[in-house]
ChimeraX commands (.cxc) that place a marker at each C-alpha (Angstrom):
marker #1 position -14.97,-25.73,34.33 radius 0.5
marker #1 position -16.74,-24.60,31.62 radius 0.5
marker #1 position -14.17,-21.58,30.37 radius 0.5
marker #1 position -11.51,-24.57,30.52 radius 0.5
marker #1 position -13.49,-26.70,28.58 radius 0.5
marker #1 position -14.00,-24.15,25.38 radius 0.5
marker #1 position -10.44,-23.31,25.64 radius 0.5
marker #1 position -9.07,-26.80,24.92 radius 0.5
marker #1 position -12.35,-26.66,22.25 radius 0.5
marker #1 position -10.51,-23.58,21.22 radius 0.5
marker #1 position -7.49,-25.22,20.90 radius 0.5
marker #1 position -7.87,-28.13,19.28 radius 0.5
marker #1 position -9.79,-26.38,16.18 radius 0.5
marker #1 position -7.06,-23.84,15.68 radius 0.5
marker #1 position -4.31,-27.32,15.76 radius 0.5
marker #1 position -6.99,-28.23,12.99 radius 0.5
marker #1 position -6.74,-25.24,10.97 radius 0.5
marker #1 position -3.18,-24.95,11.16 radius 0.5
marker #1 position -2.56,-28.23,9.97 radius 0.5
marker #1 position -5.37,-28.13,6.89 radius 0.5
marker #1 position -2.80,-24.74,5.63 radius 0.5
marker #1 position -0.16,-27.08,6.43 radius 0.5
marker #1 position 1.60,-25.03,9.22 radius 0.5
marker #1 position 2.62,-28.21,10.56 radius 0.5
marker #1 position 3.85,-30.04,7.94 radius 0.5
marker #1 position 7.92,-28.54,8.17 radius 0.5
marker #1 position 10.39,-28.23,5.25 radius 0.5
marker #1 position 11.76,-31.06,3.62 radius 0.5
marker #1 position 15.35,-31.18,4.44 radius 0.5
marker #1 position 18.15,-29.96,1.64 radius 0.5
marker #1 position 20.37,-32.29,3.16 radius 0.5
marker #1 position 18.82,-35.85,2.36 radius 0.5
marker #1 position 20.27,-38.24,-0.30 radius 0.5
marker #1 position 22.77,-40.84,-0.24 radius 0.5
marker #1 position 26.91,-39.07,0.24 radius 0.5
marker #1 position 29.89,-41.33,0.33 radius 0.5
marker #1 position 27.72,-44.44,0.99 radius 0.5
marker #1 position 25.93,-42.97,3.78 radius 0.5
marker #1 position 22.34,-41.39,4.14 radius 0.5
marker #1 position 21.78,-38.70,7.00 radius 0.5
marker #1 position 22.58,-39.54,10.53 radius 0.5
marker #1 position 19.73,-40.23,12.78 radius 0.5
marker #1 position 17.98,-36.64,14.84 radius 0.5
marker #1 position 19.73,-35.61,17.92 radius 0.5
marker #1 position 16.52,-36.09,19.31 radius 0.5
marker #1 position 14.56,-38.77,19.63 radius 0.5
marker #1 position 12.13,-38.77,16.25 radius 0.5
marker #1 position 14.01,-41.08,13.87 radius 0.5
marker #1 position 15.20,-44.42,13.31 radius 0.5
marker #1 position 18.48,-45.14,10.35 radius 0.5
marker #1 position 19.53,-48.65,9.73 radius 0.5
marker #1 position 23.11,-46.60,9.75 radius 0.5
marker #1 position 23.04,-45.35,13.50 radius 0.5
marker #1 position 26.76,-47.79,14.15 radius 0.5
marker #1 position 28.27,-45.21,11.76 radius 0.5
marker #1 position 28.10,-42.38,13.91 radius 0.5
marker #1 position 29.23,-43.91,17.28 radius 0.5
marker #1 position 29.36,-41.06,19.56 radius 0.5
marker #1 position 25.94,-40.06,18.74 radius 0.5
marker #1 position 23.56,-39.34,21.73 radius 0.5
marker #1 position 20.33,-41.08,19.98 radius 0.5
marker #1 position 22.49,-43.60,18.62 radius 0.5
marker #1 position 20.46,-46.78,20.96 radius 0.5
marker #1 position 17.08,-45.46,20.25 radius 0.5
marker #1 position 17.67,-44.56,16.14 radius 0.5
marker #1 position 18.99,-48.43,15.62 radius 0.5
marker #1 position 17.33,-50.13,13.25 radius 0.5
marker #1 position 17.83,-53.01,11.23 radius 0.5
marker #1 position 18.22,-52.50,7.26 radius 0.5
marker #1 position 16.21,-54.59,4.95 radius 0.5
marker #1 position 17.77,-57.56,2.70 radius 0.5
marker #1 position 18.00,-57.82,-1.17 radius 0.5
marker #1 position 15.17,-60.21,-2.45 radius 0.5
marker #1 position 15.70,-62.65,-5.15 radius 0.5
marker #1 position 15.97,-59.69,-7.86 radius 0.5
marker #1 position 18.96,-58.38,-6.12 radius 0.5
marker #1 position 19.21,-54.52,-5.63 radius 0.5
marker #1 position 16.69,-53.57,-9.00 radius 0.5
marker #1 position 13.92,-56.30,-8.16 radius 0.5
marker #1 position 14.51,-55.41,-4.17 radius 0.5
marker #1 position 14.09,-51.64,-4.80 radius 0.5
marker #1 position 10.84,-52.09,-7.39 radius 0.5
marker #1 position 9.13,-54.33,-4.64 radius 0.5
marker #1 position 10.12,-51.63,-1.93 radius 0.5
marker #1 position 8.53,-48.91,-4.23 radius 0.5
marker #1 position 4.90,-50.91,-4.76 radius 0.5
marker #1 position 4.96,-51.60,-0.42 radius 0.5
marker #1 position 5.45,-47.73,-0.16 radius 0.5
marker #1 position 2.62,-46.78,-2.80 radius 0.5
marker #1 position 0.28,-49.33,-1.57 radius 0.5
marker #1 position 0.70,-47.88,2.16 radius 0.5
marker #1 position -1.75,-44.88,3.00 radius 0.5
marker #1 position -0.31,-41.56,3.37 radius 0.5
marker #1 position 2.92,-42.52,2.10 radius 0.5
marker #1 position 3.94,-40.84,-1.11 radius 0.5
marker #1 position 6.92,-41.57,-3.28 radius 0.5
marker #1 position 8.79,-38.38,-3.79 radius 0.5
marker #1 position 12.05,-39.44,-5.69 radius 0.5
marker #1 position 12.57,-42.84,-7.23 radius 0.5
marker #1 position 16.52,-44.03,-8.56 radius 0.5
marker #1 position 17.75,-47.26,-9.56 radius 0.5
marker #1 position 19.52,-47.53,-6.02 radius 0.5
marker #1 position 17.64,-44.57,-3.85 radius 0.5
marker #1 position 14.01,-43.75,-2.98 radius 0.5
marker #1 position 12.21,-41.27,-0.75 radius 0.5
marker #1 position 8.86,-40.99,0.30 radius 0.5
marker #1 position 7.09,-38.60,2.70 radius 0.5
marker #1 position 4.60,-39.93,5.00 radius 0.5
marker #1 position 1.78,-37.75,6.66 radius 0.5
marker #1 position -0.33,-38.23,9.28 radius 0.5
marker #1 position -3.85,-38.25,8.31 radius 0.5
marker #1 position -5.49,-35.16,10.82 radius 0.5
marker #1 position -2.27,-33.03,11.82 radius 0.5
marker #1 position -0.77,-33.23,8.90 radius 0.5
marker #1 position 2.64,-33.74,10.04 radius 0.5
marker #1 position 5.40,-34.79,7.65 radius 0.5
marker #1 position 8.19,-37.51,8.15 radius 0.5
marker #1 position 10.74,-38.12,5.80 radius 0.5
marker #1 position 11.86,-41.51,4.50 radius 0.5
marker #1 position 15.05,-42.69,2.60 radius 0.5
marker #1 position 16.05,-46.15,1.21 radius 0.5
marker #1 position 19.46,-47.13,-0.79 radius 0.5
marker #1 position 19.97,-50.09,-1.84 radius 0.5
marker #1 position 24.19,-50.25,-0.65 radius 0.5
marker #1 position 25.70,-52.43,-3.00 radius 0.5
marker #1 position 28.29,-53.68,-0.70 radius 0.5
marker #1 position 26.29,-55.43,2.35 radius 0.5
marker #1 position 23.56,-56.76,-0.11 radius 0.5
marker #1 position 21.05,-54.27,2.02 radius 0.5
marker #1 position 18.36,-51.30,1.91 radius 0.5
marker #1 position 19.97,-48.97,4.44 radius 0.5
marker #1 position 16.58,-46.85,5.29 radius 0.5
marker #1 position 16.13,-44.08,7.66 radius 0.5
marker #1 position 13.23,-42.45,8.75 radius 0.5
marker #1 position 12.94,-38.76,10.28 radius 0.5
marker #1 position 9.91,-36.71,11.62 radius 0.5
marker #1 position 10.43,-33.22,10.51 radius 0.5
marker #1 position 9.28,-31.66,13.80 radius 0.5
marker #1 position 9.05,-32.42,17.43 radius 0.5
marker #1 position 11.97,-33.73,19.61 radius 0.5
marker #1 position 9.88,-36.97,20.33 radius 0.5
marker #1 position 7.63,-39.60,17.74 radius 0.5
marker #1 position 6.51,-41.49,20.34 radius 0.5
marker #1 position 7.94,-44.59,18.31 radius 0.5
marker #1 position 5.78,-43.64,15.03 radius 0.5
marker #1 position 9.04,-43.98,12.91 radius 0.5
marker #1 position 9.97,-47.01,14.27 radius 0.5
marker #1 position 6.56,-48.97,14.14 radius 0.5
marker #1 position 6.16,-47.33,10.07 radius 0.5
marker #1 position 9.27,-49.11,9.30 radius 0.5
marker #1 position 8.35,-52.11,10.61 radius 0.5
marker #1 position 5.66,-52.29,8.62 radius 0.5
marker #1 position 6.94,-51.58,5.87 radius 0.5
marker #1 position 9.58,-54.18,6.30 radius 0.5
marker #1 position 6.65,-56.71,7.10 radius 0.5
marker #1 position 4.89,-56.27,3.77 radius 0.5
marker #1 position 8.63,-55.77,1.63 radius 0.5
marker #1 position 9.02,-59.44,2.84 radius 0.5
marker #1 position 5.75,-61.03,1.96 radius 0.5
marker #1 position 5.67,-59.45,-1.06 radius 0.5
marker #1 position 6.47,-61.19,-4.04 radius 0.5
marker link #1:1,2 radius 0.2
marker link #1:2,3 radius 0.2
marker link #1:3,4 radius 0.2
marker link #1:4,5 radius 0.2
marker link #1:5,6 radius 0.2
marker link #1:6,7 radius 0.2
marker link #1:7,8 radius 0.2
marker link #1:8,9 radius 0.2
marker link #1:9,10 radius 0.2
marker link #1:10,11 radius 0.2
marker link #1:11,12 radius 0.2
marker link #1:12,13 radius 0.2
marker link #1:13,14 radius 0.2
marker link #1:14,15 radius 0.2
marker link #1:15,16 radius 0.2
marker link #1:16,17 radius 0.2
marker link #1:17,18 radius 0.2
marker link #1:18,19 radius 0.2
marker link #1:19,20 radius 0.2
marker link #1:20,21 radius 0.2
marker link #1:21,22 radius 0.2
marker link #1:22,23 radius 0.2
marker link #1:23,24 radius 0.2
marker link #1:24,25 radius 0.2
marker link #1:25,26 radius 0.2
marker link #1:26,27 radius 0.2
marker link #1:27,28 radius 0.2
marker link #1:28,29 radius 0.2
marker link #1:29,30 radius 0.2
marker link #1:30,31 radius 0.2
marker link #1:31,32 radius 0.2
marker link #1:32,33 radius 0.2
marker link #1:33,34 radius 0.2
marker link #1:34,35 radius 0.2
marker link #1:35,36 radius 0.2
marker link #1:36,37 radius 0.2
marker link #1:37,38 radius 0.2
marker link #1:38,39 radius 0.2
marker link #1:39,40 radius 0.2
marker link #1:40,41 radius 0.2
marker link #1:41,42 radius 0.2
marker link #1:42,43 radius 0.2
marker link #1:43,44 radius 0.2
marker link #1:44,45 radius 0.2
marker link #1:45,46 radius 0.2
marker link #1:46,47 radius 0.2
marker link #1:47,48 radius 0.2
marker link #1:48,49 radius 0.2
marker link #1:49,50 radius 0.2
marker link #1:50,51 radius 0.2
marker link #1:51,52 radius 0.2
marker link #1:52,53 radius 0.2
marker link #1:53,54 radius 0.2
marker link #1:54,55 radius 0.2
marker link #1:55,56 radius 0.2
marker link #1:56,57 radius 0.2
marker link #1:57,58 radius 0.2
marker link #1:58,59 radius 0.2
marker link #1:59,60 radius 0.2
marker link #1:60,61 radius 0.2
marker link #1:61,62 radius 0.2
marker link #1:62,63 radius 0.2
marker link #1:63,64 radius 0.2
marker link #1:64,65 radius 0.2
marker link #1:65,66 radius 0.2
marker link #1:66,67 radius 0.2
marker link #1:67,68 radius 0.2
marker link #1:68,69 radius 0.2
marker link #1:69,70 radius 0.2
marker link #1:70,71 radius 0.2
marker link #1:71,72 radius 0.2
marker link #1:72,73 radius 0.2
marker link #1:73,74 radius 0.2
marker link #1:74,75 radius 0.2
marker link #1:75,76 radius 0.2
marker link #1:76,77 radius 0.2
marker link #1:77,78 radius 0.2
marker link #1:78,79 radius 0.2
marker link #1:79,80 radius 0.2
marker link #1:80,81 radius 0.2
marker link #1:81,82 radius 0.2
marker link #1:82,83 radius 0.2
marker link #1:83,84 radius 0.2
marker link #1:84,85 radius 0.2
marker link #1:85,86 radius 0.2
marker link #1:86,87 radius 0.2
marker link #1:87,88 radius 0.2
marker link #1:88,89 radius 0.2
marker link #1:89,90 radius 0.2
marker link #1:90,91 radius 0.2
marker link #1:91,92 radius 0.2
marker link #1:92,93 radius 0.2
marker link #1:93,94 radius 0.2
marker link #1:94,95 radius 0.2
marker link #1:95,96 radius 0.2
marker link #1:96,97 radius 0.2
marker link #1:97,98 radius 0.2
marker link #1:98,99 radius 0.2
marker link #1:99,100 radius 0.2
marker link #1:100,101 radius 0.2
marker link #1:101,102 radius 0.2
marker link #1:102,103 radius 0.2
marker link #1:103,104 radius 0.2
marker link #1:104,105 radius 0.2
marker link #1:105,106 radius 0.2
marker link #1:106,107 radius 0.2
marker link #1:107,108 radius 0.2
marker link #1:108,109 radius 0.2
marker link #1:109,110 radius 0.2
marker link #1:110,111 radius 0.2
marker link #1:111,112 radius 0.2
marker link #1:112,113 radius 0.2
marker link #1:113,114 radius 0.2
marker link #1:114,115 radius 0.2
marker link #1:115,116 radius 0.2
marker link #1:116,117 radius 0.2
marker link #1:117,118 radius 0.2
marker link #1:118,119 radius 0.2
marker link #1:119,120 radius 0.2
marker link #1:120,121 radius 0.2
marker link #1:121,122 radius 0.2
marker link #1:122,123 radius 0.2
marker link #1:123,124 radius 0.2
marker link #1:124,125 radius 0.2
marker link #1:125,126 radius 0.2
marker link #1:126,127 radius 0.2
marker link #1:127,128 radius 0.2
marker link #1:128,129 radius 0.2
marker link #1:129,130 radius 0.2
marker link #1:130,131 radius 0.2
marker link #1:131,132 radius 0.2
marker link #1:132,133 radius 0.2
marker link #1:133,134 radius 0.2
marker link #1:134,135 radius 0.2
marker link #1:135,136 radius 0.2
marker link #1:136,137 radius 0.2
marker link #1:137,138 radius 0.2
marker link #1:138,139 radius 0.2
marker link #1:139,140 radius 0.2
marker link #1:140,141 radius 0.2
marker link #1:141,142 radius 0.2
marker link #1:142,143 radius 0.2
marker link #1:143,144 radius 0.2
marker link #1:144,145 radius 0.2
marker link #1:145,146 radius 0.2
marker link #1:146,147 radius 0.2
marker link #1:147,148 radius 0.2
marker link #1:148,149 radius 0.2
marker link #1:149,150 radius 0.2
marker link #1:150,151 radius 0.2
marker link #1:151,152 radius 0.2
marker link #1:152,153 radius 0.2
marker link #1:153,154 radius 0.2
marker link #1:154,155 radius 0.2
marker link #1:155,156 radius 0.2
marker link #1:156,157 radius 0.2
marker link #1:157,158 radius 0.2
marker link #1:158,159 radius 0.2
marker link #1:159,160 radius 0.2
marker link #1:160,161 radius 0.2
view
């Protein structure tokens, strides 16, 4: 009993130490950004959520990445985008990586493991809409983290000014 219990000790400080060197943060995918209108599909597994799931019918997470996108405010796509951008900063752990006129992504990281998910917005022009997705960079499962972050942020990008 006691062995067992200073090997899950054990174990836990080394998940520790691996994610303070950041061994379990991933790599940032080369593929993101916006192409042809559309940002990158949704994980074959089931660790992201994309307000653009419908375009990829045949896809096997396709139920579980649906999400809804978020609607232009008053300010239309600029004003929409610059309120998304003060949510996202204002949010702990979140960091705005790469801000555009009609694109932004942000990285959000869990505060003791250290992991890393990725998030994209676009403001599409022709639906009035931020298409978002979100992505964890590792695992086959987030437990609905991506989901829940998203709804958040949606809940403050509409009672914010």
């Amino acid at each position: 009993m006691k062995f067992a219990f200073y090997i899950v000790l054990a174990a836990i400080v080394l998940a520790l130490v691996a994610a303070q060197v950041g061994l379990l943060s991933g790599q940032q995918p080369a593929d993101l950004g916006v192409k042809d209108g559309r940002l990158k599909p949704p994980s074959r597994a089931r660790n992201s959520v994309s307000s653009q799931a419908a375009l990829v019918p045949d896809h096997p997470q396709r139920g579980y990445a649906s999400i809804a996108p978020l609607p232009f405010k008053g300010g239309g796509a600029a004003g929409s985008m610059r309120s998304l951008d003060a949510v996202l900063r204002a949010m702990p752990g979140v960091t705005v990586v790469e801000q555009r006129p009609d694109y932004l992504y942000a990285q959000a990281q869990t505060r003791w493991l250290k992991f890393v998910d990725d998030l994209e917005f676009w403001a599409n022009p022709a639906t009035s809409v931020i298409e978002l997705r979100s992505a964890s960079r590792l695992g086959r499962e987030d437990f609905g983290v991506n989901r829940q972050r998203i709804e958040a942020i949606r809940a403050a990008y509409l009672a914010a000014p």
